[in-house]
Steps between C-alpha positions, in 0.01 A plus 500: 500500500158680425411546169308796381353643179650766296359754192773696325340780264716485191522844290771492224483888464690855549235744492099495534364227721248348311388209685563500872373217826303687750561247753340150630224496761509288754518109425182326612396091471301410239440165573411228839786330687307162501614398142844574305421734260740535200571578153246855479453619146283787372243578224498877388229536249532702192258722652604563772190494679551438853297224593664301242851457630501181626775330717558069483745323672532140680362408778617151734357343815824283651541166383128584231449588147620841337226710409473822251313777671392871360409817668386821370856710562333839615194440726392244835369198307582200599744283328336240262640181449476415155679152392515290825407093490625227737802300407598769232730763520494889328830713473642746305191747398574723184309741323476589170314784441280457155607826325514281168133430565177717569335489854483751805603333816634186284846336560631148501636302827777292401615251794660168557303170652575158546148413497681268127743288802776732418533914472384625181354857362155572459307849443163596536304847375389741730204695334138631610621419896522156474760273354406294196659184426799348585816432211755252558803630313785285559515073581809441681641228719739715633450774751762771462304774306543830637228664289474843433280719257478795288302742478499432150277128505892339514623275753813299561627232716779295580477129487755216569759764420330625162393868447112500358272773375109474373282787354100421665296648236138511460185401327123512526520611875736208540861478617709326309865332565715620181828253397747474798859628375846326612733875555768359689680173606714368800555644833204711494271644802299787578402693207368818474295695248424899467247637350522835259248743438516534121539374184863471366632447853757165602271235698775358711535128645746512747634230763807349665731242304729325765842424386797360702536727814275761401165651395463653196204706363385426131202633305317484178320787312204531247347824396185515585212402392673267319619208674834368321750460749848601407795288581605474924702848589775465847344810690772435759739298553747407879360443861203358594170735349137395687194653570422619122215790512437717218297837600164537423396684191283817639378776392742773471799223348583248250802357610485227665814471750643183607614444864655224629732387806846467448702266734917438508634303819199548699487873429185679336441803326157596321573574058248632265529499161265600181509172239478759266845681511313796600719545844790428638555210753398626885581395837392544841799653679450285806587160535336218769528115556186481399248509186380821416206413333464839262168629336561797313223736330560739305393869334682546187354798253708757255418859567528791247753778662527816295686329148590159623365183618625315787416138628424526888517211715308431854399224700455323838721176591365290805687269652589264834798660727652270753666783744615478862345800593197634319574884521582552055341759323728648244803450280635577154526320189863431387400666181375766667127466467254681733425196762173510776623135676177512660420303824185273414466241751697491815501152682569505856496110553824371332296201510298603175587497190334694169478366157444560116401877553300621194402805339178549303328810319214594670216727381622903368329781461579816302855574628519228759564131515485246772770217563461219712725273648431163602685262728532206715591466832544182753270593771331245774712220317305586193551744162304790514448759250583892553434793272558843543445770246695792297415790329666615236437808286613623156609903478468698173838600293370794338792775437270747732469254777838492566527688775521356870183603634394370927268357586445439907296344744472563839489336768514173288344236598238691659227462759226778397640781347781567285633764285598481121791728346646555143668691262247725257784732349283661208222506718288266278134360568545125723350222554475248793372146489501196763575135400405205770783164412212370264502813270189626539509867538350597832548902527549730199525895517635791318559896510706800394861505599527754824881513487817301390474356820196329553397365825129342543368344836322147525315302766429111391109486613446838288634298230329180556839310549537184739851368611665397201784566252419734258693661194442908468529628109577899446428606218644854410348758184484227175806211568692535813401191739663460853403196674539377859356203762329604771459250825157578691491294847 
């Protein structure tokens, strides 16, 4: 059975397409096939400048100890290994970016060692391009932790079957371990912990409580910035419920979504939920004998139409498919929900397998974001990682935007030349401008509108352009925007 990766684009809307996918490039390797490669996470700095996104993940010769390494995310350095000693072992990187303190370029690496004789957490701060000095946080005999982090300077673990959380604060340039809080107790693994962008908003501990026969998933809540955790909620309750993610916080939403795998006789299906109440339960209308393994970001904003408000809903869901054949590209939600089942990955070797796809925000520019996904696949009898990349793009809502205007490239991709046509109905003044996949704005014109038909010619060396994926915005008299990708070979 090959397994394959999967985006659906999520809209939860009946009339102006606010957010939309254009599409993933093609996946390439990201890392050797000497050493398994696992567990990739990503810093995005507040930023946003690009040569601070910075990827970590864990690195393993057979049989040898498990190192941390770090790589800048958008450029050819090499990878560095940063926490690597013989006879000790690194897992698990985290990062917690340092919004709650002052410093550009400055986050925290939280990670796991047993460097103590057994698996406990320790963090170090990232500031100035060099680490500083290294925190042990927790001293544990036991070595079922599971750590994960907010972005918030919170992080929670699960130990001998116990649910624990601890704020790292800091003084004098120093980190410093705050009390370690009991949440939960009995029958407890894998928590998980979201992060929300503002004052007033739930910071959620969730994980799964095992009970007789089945899975459930419990949480706690404290409004942040206080931490006072409320008393344990049942978030869901029958079957067997694994593979807790919540979505990233980002840029254009505050919810933070909670996906999870949800198993009955050997069955799957992937749910997301918000802990919030905000949304309804959802399920992926496909089913497999396997995990899905969901990551779900979302685009959530509320738009002003004419005398009302209404709450708009987008976002991408990745996930592992295990199909006989590996020809799926469409469907529709059962609640009838625009759905772009998008073919990511296709494995031709039913040999391979994927694992613990990922999606991460990567750097935006004025209408235009970047997602990344990240994922691992069992290649030369080792895990590799794999990464491929998404735009996405945010539309205006304006009442005199609403009409469908075109916008059309031909041919597309294209070798030299191509040809660029769109809607100008009132005849209005344009503009053109060129975006390589970093952002950086390569070509920019403008000119009177000719007709309400426009049609402009282009060759790629007139233009400067090299073979690449770029994104093409329109923009037409004071607010229309029509935006398209363009594939130069």
């Amino acid at each position: 059975m090959k397994k394959i990766f999967h985006t659906l684009v999520l809209l939860v809307s009946s009339t102006v397409l606010l957010a939309q996918s254009e599409g993933w490039q093609h996946a390439e390797r990201i890392t050797d096939t000497i050493y398994n490669h696992t567990n990739a996470t990503m810093y995005m700095p507040e930023t946003q400048v690009e040569e601070y996104y910075y990827l970590f993940w864990e690195r393993q010769v057979d049989g040898q100890e498990m190192e941390i390494c770090m790589k800048p995310y958008y450029s050819d350095e090499e990878l560095e290994v940063i926490l690597s000693d013989e006879d000790v072992n690194y897992r698990n990187p985290q990062i917690m970016s340092v919004e709650y303190f002052l410093g550009m370029n400055s986050f925290i690496l939280v990670y796991e060692s047993d460097k103590s004789g057994s698996w406990n957490i320790y963090a170090n701060w990232y500031q100035e391009g060099a680490f500083t000095s290294e925190v042990q946080l927790t001293n544990s005999d036991d070595d079922d932790n599971h750590m994960r982090t907010s972005k918030k300077g919170v992080i929670c673990w699960a130990n001998s079957g116990n649910i624990y959380s601890m704020k790292l604060g800091y003084e004098t340039g120093e980190l410093v371990p705050g009390d370690i809080t009991l949440i939960a107790e009995g029958n407890c693994t894998n928590p998980v912990i979201n992060s929300p962008l503002y004052n007033g908003q739930d910071l959620v501990i969730a994980w799964e409580k095992h009970e007789t026969e089945r899975i459930d998933i419990e949480l706690v809540r404290s409004e942040y910035p206080e931490i006072l955790w409320g008393e344990v909620e049942l978030f869901y309750e029958g079957g067997n419920n694994t593979n807790l993610k919540f979505s990233k916080s980002n840029f254009w939403s505050d919810q933070n979504y909670l996906s999870w795998d949800h198993e009955v006789d050997g069955i799957y299906q992937a749910f997301f939920k918000a802990p919030d109440g905000y949304d309804d339960l959802h399920q992926v209308n496909t089913t497999q004998s396997t995990a899905f393994m969901p990551d779900l970001f979302p685009v959530m904003f509320i738009v002003k139409e004419l005398e009302f408000k209404k709450d708009w809903f987008a976002g991408l869901l990745t996930y592992a498919y295990s199909i006989e054949e590996s020809n799926i590209y469409s469907n529709q939600y059962p609640w009838d929900d625009i759905l772009n089942h998008e073919h990511m990955f296709n494995l031709s070797d039913s040999t391979l397998q994927v694992n613990n796809p990922s999606l991460f925000e990567g750097r935006h520019w004025e209408d235009y974001f970047l997602i990344h996904n990240i994922w691992e696949v069992w290649q030369n009898n080792h895990w590799v990682l794999y990464h491929n990349t998404n735009y996405a793009l945010l539309g205006d809502a304006k009442a005199e935007d609403k009409r469908q205007l075109s916008l059309t490239i031909s041919p597309n991709p294209a070798s030299d030349n191509f040809n660029i046509e769109f809607d100008n109905p009132d005849v209005k003044d344009f503009g053109i401008k060129f975006f390589d996949i970093s952002g950086r704005k390569r070509h920019s014109m403008s000119q009177a509108g000719q007709s309400d038909k426009e049609m402009l010619s282009f060759n790629k060396h007139d233009l400067n352009l090299e073979t690449g994926l770029y994104m093409i915005k329109i923009q037409v008299g004071n607010s229309t925007r029509l935006m398209k990708k363009l594939i130069l070979r």
